[in-house]
Backbone as CSV, one residue per row, in Angstrom:
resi,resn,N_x,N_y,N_z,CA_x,CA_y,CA_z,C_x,C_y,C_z
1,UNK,-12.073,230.830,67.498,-11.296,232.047,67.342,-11.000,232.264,65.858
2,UNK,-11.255,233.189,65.369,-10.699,233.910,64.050,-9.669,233.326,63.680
3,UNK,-9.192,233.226,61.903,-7.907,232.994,61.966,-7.733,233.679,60.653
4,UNK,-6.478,234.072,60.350,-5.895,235.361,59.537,-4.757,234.762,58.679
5,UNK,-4.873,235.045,57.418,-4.111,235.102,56.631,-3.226,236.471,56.128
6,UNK,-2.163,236.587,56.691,-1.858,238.040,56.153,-0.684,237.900,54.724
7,UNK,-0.691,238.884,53.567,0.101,238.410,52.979,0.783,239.922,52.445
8,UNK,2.267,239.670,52.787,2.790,241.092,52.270,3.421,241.119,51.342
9,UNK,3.410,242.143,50.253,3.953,241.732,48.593,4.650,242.479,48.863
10,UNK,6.051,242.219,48.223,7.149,242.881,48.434,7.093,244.170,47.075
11,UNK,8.235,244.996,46.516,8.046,245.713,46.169,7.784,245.260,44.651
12,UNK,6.934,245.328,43.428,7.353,244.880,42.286,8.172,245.896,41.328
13,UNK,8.593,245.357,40.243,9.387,246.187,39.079,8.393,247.198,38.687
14,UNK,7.364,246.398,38.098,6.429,247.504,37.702,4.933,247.683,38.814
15,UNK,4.870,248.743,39.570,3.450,248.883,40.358,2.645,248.798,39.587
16,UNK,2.219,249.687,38.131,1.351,249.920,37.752,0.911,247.995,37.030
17,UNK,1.557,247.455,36.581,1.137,245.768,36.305,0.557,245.264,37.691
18,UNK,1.281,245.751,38.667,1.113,244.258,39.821,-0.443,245.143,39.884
19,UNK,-0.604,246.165,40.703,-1.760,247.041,40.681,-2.984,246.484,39.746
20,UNK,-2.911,246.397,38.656,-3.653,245.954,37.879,-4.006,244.676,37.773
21,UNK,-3.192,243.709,37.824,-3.409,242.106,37.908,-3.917,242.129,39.344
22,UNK,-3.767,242.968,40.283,-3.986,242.399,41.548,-5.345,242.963,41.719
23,UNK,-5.677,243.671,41.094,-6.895,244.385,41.710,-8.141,243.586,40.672
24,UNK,-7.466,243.399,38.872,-8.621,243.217,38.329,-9.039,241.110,38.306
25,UNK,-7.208,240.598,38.850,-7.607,239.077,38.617,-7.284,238.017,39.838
26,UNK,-6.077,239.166,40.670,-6.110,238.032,42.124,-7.276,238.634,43.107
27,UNK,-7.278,239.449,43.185,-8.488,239.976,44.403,-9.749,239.299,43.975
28,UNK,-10.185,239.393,43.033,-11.584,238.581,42.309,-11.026,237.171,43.002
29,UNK,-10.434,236.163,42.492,-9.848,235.134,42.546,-10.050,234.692,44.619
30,UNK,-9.175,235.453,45.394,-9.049,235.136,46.594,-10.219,235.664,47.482
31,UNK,-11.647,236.579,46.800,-12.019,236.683,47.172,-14.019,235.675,47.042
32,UNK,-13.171,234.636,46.297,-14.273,233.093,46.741,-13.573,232.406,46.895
33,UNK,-12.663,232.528,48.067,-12.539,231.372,48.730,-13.241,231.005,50.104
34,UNK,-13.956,229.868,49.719,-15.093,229.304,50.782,-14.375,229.874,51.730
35,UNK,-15.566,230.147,53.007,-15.327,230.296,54.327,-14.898,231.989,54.491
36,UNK,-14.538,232.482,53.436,-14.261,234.264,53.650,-14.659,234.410,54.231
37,UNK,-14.256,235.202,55.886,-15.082,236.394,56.062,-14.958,237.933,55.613
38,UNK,-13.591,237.985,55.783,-13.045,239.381,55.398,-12.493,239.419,54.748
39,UNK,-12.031,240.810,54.262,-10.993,240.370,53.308,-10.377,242.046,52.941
40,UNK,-9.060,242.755,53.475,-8.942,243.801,53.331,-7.720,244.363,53.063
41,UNK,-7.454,245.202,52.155,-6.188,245.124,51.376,-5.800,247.166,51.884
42,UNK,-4.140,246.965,52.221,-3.840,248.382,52.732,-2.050,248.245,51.224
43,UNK,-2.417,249.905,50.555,-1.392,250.004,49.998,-0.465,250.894,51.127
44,UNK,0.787,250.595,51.755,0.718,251.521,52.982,1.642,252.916,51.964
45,UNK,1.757,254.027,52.690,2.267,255.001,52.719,3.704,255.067,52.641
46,UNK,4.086,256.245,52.467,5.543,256.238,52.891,5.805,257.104,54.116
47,UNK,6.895,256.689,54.959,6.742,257.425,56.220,8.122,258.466,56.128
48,UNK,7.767,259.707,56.562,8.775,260.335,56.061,9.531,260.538,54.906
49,UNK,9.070,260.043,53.333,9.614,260.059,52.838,10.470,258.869,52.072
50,UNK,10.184,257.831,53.273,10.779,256.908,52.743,9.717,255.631,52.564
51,UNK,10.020,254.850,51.273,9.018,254.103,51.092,9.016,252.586,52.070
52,UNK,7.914,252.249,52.025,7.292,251.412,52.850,8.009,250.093,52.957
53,UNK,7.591,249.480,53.897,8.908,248.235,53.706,7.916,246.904,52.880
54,UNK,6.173,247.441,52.244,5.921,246.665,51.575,5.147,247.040,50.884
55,UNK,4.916,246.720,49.596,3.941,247.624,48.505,2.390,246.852,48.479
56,UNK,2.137,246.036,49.352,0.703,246.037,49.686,0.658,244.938,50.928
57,UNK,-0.600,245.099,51.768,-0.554,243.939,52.677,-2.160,243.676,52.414
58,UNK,-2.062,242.082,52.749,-3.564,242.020,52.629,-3.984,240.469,53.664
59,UNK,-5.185,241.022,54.091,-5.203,240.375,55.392,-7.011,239.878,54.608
60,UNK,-6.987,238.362,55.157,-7.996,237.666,54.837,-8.110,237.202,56.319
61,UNK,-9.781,236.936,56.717,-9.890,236.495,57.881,-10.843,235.199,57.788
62,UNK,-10.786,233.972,58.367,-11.646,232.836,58.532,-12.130,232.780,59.872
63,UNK,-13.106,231.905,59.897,-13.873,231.529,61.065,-12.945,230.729,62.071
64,UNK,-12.038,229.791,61.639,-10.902,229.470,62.677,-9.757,228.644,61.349
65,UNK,-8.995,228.011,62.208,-8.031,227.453,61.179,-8.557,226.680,60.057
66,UNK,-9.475,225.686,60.667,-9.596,224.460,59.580,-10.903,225.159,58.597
67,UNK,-11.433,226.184,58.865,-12.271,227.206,57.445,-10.807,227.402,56.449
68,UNK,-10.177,228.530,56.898,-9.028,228.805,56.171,-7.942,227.021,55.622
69,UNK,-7.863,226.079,56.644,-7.301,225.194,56.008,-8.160,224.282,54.682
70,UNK,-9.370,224.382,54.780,-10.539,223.940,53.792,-10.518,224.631,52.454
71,UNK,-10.511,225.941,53.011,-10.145,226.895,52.093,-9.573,226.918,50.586
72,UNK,-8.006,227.091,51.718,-6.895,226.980,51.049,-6.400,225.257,50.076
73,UNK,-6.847,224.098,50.687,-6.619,223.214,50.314,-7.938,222.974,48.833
74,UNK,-8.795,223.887,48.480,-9.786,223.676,47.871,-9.552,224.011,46.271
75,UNK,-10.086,223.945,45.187,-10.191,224.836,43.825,-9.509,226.137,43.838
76,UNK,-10.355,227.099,45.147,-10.191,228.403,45.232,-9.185,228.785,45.289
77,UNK,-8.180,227.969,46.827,-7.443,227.931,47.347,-5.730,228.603,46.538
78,UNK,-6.431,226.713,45.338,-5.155,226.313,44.996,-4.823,227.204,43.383
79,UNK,-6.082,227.708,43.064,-5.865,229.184,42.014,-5.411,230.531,42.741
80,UNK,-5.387,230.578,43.520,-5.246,232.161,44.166,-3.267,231.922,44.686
81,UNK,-3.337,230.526,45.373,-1.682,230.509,44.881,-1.279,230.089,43.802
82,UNK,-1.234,229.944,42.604,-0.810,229.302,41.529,-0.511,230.862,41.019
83,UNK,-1.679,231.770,40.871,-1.229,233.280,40.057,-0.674,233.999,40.547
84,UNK,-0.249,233.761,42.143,0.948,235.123,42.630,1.827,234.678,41.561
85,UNK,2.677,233.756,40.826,3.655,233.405,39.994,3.261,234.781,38.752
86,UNK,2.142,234.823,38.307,1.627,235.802,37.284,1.930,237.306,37.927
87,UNK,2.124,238.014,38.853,2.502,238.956,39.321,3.319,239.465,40.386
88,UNK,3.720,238.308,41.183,4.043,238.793,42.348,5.921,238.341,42.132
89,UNK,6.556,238.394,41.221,7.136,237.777,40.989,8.774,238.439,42.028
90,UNK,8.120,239.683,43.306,9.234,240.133,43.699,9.542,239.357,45.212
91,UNK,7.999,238.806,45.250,8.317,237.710,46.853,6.796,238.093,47.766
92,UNK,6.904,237.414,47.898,5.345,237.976,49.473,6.042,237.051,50.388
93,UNK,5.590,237.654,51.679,5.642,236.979,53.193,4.423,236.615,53.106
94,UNK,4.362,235.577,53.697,2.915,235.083,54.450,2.850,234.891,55.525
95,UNK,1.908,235.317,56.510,1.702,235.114,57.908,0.225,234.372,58.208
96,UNK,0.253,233.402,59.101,-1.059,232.524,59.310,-0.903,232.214,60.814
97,UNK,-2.374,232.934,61.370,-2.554,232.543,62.942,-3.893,232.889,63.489
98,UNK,-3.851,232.453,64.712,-5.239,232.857,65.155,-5.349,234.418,65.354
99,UNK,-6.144,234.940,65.615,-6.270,236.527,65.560,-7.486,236.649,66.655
100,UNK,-7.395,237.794,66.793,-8.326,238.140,68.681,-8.016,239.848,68.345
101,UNK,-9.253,240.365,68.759,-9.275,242.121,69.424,-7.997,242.005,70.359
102,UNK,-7.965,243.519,70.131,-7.113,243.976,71.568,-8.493,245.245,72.460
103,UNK,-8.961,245.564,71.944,-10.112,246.481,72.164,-11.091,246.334,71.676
């Protein structure tokens, strides 16, 4: 079964920095980490007016846990967390589980 890394960045001080570090040096970065399959990033909207309860989510998918635990425990892994410190400095959630269709 699939397994998913989701990670939600909370809001930063400056968008236009995180935007930029995230697009030109963590996305490069998290996107060799052995075992990738996916890898897909949503800036969400505001609903009504009011802004989002997170200024990006980004969902990485592995072949099952121990791809993503190989992964993460690897070179790749352990650079892609070391530089959220370089931008993310307002907080991310992380979510990690198996993942399945609904349709």
């Amino acid at each position: 079964m699939a397994f998913q890394l989701i990670v939600l960045y909370h809001h930063p001080e400056s968008t236009a920095a995180f935007d930029k570090h995230y697009d030109e040096t963590h996305a490069p970065l998290a996107a060799r980490l052995p075992g990738l399959r996916a890898y897909t990033v949503m800036r969400p909207a505001p609903a009504q007016g009011a802004q989002p309860a997170y200024h990006l989510v980004a969902v990485l998918t592995f072949d099952d846990q121990q791809a993503f635990n190989t992964a993460m425990a690897g070179e790749e892994g352990k650079a892609a967390v070391a530089d959220l410190a370089n931008f993310a400095g307002a907080g991310v959630t992380m979510l990690t589980g198996p993942a399945g269709a609904v349709l």
